[in-house]
Backbone bond lengths (Angstrom), bond angles and torsions (degrees), N, CA, C in turn:
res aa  C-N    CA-C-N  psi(-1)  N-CA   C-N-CA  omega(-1)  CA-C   N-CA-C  phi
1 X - - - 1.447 - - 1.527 108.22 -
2 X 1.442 109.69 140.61 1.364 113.02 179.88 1.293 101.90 -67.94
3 X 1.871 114.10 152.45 1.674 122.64 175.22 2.060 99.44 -59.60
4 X 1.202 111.68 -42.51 1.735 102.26 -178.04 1.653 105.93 -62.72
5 X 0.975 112.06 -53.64 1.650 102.67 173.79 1.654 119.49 -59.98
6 X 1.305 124.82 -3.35 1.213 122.81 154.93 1.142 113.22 -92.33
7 X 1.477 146.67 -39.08 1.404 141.95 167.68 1.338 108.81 -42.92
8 X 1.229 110.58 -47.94 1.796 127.49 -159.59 1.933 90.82 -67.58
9 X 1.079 104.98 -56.78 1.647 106.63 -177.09 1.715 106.64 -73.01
10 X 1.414 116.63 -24.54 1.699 96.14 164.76 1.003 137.66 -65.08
11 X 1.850 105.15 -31.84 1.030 121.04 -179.29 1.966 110.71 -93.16
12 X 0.925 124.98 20.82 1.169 141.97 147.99 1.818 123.64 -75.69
13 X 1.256 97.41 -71.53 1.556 111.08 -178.22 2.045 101.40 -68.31
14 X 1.309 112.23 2.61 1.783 121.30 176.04 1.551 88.58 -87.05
15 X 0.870 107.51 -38.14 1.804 111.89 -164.02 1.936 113.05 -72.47
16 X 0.961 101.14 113.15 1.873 104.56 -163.20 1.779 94.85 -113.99
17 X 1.429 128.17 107.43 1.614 106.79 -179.55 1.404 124.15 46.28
18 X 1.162 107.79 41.39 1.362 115.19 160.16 1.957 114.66 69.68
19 X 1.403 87.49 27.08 1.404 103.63 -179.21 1.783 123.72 -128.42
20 X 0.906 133.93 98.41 1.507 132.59 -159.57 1.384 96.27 -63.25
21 X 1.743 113.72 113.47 1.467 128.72 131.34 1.739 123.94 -17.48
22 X 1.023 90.32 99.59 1.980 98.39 178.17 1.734 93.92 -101.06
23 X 1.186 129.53 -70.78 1.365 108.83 -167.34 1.396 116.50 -108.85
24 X 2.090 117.85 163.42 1.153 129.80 -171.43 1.779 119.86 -35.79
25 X 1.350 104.60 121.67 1.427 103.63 169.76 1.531 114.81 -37.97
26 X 0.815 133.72 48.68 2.040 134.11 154.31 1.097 141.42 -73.88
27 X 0.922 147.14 178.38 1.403 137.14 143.59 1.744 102.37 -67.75
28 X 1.105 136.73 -54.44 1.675 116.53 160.99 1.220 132.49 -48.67
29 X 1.097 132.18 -45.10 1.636 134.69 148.58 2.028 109.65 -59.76
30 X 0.492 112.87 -20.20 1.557 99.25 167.53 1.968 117.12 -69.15
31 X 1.398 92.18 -54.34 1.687 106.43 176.66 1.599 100.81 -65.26
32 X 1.357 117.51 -54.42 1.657 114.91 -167.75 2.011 98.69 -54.18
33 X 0.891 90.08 -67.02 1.671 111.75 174.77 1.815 107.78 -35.39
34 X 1.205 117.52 -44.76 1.922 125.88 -178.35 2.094 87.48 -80.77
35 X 1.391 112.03 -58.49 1.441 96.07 161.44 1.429 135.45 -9.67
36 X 1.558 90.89 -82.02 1.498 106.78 -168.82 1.503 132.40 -51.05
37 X 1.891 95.78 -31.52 1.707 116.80 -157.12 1.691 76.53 -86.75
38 X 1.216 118.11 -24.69 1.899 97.27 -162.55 1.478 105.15 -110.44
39 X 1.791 117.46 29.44 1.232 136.70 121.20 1.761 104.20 113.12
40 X 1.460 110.50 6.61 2.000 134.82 -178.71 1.738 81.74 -53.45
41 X 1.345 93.64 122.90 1.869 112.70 156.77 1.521 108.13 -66.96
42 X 1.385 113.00 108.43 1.223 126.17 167.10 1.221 140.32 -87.28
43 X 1.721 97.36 -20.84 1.561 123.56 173.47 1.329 118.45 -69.94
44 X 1.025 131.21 10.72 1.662 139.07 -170.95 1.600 101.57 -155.77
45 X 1.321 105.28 164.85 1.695 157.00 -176.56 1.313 95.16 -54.56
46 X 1.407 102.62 106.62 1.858 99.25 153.86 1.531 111.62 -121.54
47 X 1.163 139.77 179.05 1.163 149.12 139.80 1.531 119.57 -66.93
48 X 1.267 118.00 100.81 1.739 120.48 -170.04 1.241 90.92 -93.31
49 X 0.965 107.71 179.51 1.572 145.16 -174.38 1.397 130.52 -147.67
50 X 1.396 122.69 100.41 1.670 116.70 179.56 1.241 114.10 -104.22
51 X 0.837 112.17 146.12 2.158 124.98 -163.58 1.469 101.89 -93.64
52 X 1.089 115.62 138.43 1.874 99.19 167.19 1.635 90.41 -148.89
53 X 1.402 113.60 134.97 1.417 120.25 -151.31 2.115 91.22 -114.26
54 X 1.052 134.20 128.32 1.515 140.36 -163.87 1.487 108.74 -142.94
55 X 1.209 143.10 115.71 1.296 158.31 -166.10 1.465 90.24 -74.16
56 X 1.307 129.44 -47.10 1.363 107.77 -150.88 1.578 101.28 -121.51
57 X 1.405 152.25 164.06 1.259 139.15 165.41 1.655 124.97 -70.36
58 X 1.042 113.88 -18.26 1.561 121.45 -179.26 1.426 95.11 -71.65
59 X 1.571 125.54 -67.72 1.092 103.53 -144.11 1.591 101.91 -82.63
60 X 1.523 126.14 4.09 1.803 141.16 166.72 1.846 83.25 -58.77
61 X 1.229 108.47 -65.89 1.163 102.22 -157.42 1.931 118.00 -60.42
62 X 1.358 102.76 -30.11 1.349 108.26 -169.14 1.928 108.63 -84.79
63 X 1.346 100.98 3.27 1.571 113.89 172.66 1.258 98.49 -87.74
64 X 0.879 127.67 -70.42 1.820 151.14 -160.72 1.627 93.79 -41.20
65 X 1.573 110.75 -69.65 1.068 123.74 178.18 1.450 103.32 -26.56
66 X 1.781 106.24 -86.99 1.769 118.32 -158.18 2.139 94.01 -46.34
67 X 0.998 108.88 -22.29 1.649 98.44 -162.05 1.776 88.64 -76.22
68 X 1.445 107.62 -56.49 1.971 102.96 -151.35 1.721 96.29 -77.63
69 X 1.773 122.96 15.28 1.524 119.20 166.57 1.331 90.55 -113.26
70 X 1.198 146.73 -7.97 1.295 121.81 -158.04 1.664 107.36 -117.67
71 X 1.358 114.85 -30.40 1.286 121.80 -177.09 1.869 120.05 -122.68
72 X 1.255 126.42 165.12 1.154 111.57 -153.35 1.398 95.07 -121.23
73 X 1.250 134.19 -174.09 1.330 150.85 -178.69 1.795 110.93 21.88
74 X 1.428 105.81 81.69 0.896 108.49 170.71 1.359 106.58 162.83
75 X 1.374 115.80 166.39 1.577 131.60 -152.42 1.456 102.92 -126.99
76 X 1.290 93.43 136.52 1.631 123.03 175.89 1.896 119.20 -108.96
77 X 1.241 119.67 134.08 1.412 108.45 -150.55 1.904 84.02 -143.80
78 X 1.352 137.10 145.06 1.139 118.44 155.97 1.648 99.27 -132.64
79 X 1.490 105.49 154.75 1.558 108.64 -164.11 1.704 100.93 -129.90
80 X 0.917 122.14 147.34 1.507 101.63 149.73 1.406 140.70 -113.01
81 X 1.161 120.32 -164.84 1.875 100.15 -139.26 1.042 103.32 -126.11
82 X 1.522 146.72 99.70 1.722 131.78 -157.22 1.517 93.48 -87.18
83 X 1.097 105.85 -32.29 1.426 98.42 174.67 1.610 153.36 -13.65
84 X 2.285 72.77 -83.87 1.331 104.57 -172.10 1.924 92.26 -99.35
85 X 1.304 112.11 -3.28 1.820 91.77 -174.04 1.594 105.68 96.86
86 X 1.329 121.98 -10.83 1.456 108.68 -143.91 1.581 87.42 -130.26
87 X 1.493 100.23 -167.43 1.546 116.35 165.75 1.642 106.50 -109.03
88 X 1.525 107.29 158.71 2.069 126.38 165.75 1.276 94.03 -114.06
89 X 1.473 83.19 144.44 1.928 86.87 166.26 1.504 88.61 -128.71
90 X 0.859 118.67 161.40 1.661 132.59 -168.18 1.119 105.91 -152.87
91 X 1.483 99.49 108.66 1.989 116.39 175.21 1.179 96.30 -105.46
92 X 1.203 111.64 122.63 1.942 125.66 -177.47 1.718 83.79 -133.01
93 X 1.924 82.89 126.27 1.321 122.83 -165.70 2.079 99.57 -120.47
94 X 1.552 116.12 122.33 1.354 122.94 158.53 1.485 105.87 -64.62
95 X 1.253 130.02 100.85 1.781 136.02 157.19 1.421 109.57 -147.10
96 X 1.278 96.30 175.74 1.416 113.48 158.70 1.055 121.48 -77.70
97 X 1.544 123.65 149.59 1.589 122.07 -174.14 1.368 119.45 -79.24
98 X 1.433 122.19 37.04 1.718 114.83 -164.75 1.540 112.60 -70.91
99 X 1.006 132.69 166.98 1.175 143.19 177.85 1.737 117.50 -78.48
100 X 1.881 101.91 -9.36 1.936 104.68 167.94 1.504 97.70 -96.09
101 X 1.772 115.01 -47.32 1.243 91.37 -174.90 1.449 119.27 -86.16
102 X 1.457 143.40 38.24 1.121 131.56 178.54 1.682 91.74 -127.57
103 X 1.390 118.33 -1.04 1.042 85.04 174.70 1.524 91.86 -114.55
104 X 1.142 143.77 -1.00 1.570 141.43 -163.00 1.935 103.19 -96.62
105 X 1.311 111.59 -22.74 1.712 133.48 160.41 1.441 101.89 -76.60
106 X 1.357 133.47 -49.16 0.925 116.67 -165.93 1.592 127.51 -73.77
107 X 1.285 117.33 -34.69 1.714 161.11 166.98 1.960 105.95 -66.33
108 X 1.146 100.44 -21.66 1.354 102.66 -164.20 1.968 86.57 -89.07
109 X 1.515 107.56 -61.56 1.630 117.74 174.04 1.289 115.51 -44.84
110 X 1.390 99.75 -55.19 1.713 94.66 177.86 1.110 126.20 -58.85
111 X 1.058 123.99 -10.90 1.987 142.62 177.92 1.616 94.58 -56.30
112 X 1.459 89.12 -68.29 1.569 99.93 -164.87 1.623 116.49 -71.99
113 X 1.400 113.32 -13.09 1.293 118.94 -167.81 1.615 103.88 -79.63
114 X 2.230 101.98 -35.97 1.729 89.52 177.82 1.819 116.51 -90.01
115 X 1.265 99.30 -3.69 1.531 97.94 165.21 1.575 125.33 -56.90
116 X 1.302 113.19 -27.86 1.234 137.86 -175.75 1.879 110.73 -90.75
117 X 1.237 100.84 -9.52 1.369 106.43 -160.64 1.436 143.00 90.81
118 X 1.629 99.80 9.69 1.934 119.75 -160.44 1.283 101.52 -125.66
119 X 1.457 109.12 170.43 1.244 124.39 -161.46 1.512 113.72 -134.46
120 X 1.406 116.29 126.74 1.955 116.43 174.57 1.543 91.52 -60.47
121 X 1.470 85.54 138.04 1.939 107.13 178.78 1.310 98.97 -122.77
122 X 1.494 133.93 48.77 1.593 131.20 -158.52 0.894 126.81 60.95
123 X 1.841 126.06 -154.61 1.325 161.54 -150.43 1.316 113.62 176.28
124 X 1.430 87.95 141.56 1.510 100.80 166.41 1.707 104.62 -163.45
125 X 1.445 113.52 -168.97 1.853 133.71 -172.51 1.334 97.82 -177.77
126 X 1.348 81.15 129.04 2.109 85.40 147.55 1.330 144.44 -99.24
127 X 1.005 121.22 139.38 1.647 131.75 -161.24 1.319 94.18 -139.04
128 X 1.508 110.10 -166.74 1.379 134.32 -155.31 1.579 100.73 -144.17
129 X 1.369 131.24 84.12 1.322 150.30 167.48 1.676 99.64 -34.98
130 X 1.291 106.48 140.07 1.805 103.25 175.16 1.430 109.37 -104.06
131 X 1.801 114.33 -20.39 1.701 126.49 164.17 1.299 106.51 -119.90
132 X 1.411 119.08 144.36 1.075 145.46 166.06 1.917 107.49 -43.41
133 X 1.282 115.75 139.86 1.228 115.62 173.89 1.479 107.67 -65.47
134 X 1.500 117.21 -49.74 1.176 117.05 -164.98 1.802 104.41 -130.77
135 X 1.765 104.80 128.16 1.426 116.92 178.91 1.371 96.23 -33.92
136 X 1.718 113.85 147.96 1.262 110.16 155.76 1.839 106.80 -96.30
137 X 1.402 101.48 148.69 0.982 136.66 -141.77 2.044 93.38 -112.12
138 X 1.475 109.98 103.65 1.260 150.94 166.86 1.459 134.13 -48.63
């Protein structure tokens, strides 16, 4: 196959409903990507947030720790979870929302979260949507 007939077909399978694919097929590029179309400023600085979900409080606590000695500008929070039974620790990071650094922050926490015995429970920030997630309904 010619290299233009492979561009031509990449840039095909980029195309989702008549909407050009900007970031990696992931589960992080899926959310950044549902972001973008419903109009979230991506080009600038938010305060993120990474979840890390821990059954027991010691080892919530012994994450939290290695993160607020090991890395700089940024905040460590631990909550507990009526939920799940357990503790969150929540490392909220000042960046941009790109699709390298949210996932290279995100992968980096979770390292330390299963050393400890815990698990990344996502990301998220708040912003101000410019469309509604869901049509309102008539």
């Amino acid at each position: 196959m010619r290299p233009i007939y492979l561009i031509v077909l990449l840039l095909l399978s980029l195309t989702a409903q008549g909407k050009e694919m900007r970031y990696p097929n992931d589960e992080n590029g899926h959310v950044l990507q549902s972001m973008h179309e419903r109009g979230v400023k991506l080009n600038r600085e938010y305060e993120i947030d990474f979840f890390h979900l821990f059954k027991d409080e010691d080892s919530a606590v012994k994450m939290a720790y290695e993160v607020d000695h090991s890395y700089k500008n940024l905040k460590v929070a631990i909550y507990s979870n009526e939920v799940s039974k357990g503790f969150d620790v929540y490392v909220s990071v000042h960046m941009e929302p790109t699709h390298e650094n949210i996932t290279y922050v995100e992968s980096t926490f979770a390292e330390v979260a299963r050393k400890y015995g815990g698990k990344s429970d996502g990301w998220g920030f708040e912003s101000e949507y410019n469309k509604p997630i869901k049509a309102d309904s008539q």
